[in-house]
Structures are given as C-alpha cells and as structure tokens.
N, C-alpha and C positions, 0 to 999 in steps of 0.2 A: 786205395785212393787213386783216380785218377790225374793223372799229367799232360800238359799240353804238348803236345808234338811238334818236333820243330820241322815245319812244311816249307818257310822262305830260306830258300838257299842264295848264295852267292849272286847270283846272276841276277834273281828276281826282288831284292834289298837291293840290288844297284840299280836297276830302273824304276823302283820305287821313288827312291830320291835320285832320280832324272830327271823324272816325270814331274818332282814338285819343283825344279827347279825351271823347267825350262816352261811350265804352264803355268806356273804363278811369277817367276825370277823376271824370264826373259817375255812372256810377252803383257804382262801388267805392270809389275812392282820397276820394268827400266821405264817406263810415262811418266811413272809420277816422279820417281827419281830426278831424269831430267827437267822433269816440271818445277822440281825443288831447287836443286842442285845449280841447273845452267851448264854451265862452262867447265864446272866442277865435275860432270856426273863422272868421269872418268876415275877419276880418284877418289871419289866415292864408289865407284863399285869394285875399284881395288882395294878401299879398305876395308868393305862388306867381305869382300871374298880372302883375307888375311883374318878378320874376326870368326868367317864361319871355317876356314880352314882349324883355327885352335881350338876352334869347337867340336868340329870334328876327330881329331886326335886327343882331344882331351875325350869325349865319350867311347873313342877305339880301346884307349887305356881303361877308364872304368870297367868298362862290358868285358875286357879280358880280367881286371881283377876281381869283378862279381858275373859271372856267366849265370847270370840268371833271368826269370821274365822280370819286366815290370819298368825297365830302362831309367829314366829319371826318379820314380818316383823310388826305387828302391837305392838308387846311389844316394842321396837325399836322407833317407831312411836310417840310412846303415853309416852315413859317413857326418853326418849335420844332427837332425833331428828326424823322430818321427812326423810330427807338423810340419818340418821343411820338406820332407819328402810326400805328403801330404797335398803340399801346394804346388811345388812341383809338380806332380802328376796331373793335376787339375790345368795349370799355366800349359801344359805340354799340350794335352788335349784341347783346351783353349785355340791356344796355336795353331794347331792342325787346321780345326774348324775354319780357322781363318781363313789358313791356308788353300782350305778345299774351294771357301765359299767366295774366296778372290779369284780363284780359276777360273769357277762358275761365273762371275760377274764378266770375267777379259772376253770368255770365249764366246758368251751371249752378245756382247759389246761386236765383239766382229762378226758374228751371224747378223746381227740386227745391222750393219753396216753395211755387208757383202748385199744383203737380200732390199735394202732401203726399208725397211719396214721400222713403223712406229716407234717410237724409244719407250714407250708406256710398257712396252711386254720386257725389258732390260730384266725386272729383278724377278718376276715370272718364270721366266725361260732358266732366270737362273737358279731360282730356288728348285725348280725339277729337277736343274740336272746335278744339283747337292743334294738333295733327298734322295734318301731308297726308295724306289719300283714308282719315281718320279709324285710319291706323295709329297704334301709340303706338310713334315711333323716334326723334323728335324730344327733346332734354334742352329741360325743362320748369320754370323757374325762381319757385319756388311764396312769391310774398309774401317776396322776398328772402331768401329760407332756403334748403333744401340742394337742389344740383340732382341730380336722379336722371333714368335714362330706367326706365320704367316697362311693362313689360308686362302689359296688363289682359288679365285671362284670369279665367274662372270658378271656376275650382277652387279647393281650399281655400290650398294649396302659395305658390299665386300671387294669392292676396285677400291670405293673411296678410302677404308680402311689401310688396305696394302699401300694405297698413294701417301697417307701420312705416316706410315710406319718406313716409308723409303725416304721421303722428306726429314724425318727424325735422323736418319741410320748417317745419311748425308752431312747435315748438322753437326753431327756428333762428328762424324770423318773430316768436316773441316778444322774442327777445335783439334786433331789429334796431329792430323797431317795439312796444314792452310795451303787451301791454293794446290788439292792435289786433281790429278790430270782427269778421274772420273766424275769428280763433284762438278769439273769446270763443265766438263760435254754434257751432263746430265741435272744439274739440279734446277739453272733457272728453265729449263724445259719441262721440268716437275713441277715446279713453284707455280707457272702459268698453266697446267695441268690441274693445278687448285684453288685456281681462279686469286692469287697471289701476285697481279701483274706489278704491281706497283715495286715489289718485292724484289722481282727478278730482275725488272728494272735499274735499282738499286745494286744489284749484284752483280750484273755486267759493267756499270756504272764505276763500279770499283778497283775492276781489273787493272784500268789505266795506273793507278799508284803501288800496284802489288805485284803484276806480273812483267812479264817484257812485252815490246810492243808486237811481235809476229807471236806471242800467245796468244794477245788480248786477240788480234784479230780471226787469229783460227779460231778462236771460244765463238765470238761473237759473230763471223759467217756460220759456225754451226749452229746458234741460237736460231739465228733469222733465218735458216732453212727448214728447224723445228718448229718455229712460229708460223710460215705458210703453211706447213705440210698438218699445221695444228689448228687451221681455216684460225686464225688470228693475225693475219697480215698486219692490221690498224697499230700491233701492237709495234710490230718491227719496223713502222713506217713513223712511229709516237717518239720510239727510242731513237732511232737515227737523226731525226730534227733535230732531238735537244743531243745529240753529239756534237753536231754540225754547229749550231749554235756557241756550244763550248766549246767548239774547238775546230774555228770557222778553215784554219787552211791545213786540215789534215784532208788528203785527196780519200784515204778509205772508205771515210763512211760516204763520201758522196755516191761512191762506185759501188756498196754495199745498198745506199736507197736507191740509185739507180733500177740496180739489178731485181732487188722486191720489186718494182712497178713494173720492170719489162715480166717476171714473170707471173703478173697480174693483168698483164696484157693493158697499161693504163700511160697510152703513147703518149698523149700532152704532159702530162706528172714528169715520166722520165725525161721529156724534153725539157722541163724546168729545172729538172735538176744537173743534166747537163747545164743548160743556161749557167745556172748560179754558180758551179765552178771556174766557167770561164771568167764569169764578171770577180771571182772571186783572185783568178790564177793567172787570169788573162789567157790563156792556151785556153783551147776547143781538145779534149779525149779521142782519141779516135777510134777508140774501143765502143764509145759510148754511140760516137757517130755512126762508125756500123750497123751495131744492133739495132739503133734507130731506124737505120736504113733498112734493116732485116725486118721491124716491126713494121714498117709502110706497106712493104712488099706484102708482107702477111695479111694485113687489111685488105688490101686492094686486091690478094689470091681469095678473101673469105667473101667480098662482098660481088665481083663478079661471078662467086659460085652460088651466093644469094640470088643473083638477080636471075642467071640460067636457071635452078630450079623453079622459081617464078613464073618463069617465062614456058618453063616446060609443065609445069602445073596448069596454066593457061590452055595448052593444046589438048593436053588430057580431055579438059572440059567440052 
C-alpha cells in the first residue's frame, strides 16, 4: 500500500502561509478592511490577528494529537462527526480557493494599475494566474460571490459572457461584504461595459449615503477616468451635472467635470464650468484658471502649427 511522503518541511509550511498572508492579508483583504472598518481598521485587524492566532494553536494542538494527512477534515472526523469532518474539508478547500483567487484578483488589480491598461482584462489576467498552465478550467471563487468557471476567449460571444459572469460574481460580493474596496474600483466601470449606464449611475449615485466623502470621491475620480479611457465621456459629463445639480456647492464635482472637458480638449465647456463655481462660490479656482491658461496656449501652439504646415504645403506646390 502506498503512502504519501512527507516533502513540506519546516521552512517551506512557513512560507507557505506567509505567502498567503501577505498576498491575500496585506495587500487585498487591508482595502476592504479599511473600506469597511474606517477608523476602526486598527482593531480590527487586531482582532482578526488574536482570532487567527487561537486558530492557529488550536490546529498546532490537533496536528500534534492526530499526526496525520487530511488536516481539518480528519480532526472533524475523528473528534465531531464523520459529515462534520466531511464539510470541513470541503469549507477548507472552499477557503483556499478563495484564498488563491483574491490574490489573483489584488495582483492583476496592481498590474492593470502600474501598466494603465483597461480594467476589462481584471478578471482575465486573473483567472490565468489561478488556473494551472494559465488555462481557465479551475471554479474561481471571486470576493465571496458566485462561482463560475469561465472561458476567456477573445471573441465577442465569449468577452460578453465573462463580463456577466464578473457582473454576477460582484453582485454577489456586495450582498456578502457592501461597499467593499474591489466592487467600488471595478463594478460601475463593468456595468457601463454592459451597456448598464443608467445602473452605474445609480451606484456612484449612492456612495454619498454609504461611504465617507474621500471614498466616494476616490471611487468616482476613478469611474470618470474609466469612462473616458471607455470613449464614453457623455456619460461622466451626464453624471457630474446631476451631482452639481444636487449638490450645487460641493467644489468636487465641479473640478471633476472641469477636468473631463480639459481632457477632452472642450475650452469653452471648461470655461463654464469654472464660471459656474464662481457665481456659485464667489472665488475664481486658480487651479482651474491655469489649465485654462494651459488649454489657450495649446490651441494657439496647434493652430499656428496648422497654418505653417499650410503654408509649407503651399511652396511644395
């Protein structure tokens, strides 16, 4: 009868679980934390680290008094029930998966950030680097939300597919964890990626009574960066009116539609929208005066470069 051999020694069981904590712990699972938490995250991650501490001595104990394979699901087995140890093993694995598949999502999340590249390739990039030999066969358990197995493939058939199966996965992750710090960067930038603008609308729309106000606004500068970079500017210039509108003397959103027009290149718009602060604030921006300034100069460097080439087209002839 053979027997599994024990190959993880000391060294490599400890960066095992280093590796999960500090690739799923520290740089995913302390966002949402904070995103949750606030002011609290501190003491909550001392009480995370006091619960996983008893857990870990509490499992030192067991493993020494069953030294055997099968970890949870045999302590379970032998000390509760067989069906407890049963589910156990299953919840463990569970776990793991999660575990892996949240890594995958942090580390894509900071590629895609480092490199500026699309947010559409997030669960892509991520489901490769959780699957083996980077096929997508493995179920991929996305921020506690719905498990799908996913086929990434170019085409339209099969983008559109994976788009509603990360739409769901998200869904599901705000019912589990609300208001956590992945759904916020990522989902109304999906939602208009489904042609859902009304949707996403609604969901930045809401931040104001659910999050803090230096959330809502880092959410909603990174929407409106996703929305140009998504050739849907109309949409971030739709949303910021009826902010304005609500909420006539908050200076953000004005500096946020400002900032769509200047990089739209749309001088008169941004001039109105300065205008409308001042009439609104009485002060003139001078951040806004600038760029204004920056945007004149731009025109006037593009249009006498128009007229020399003109001019030098002419002698050609």
């Amino acid at each position: 009868m053979s027997t599994l051999r024990r190959e993880l020694g000391v060294v490599g069981a400890t960066m095992l679980g280093l590796g999960s904590i500090l690739g799923t712990g520290v740089f995913v699972s302390i966002g949402l934390v904070a995103g949750l938490a606030g002011v609290w995250t501190v003491a909550a991650v001392l009480a995370a680290a006091l619960v996983a501490t008893c857990n870990a001595l509490s499992s030192a104990q067991l493993a020494a008094a069953f030294p055997r394979s099968g970890g949870t699901y045999e302590y379970g087995y032998r000390l509760l029930h067989p069906f407890a140890g049963f589910t156990a093993g299953w919840m463990f694995l569970c776990a793991k998966s999660a575990s892996a598949a949240t890594a995958a999502l942090g580390f894509a999340g900071y590629l895609l950030h480092t490199l500026e590249w699309n947010t559409r390739w997030l669960v892509p990039i991520a489901i490769r680097l959780f699957s083996k030999n980077g096929a997508a066969r493995q179920v991929s358990l996305l921020l506690g939300g719905l498990e799908q197995a996913i086929d990434v493939d170019e085409d339209t058939v099969a983008y559109k597919r994976h788009l509603d199966d990360a739409l769901l996965a998200f869904e599901a992750s705000l019912k589990v964890a609300p208001w956590n710090q992945q759904a916020l960067d990522f989902y109304p930038l999906l939602l208009v990626q489904a042609y859902r603008d009304d949707e996403a609308r609604a969901f930045l729309a809401s931040l104001a009574d659910n999050v803090s106000a230096q959330e809502e606004e880092r959410v909603v500068a990174n929407a409106m960066r996703g929305f140009l970079r998504g050739g849907v500017p109309e949409l971030a210039v739709s949303y910021l009116s009826e902010r304005i509108a609500a909420q006539p003397g908050r200076k953000f959103y004005y500096m946020m539609e400002f900032m769509v027009y200047q990089a739209l290149g749309a001088r008169n718009e941004a001039r109105s929208v300065m205008e409308a602060w001042e009439r609104q604030s009485g002060e003139r921006d001078p951040e806004m005066v600038r760029a204004l300034q920056e945007m004149q100069a731009e025109a006037e460097r593009r249009e006498q470069q128009r007229i020399e080439d003109a001019l030098e087209g002419q002698d050609d002839k």
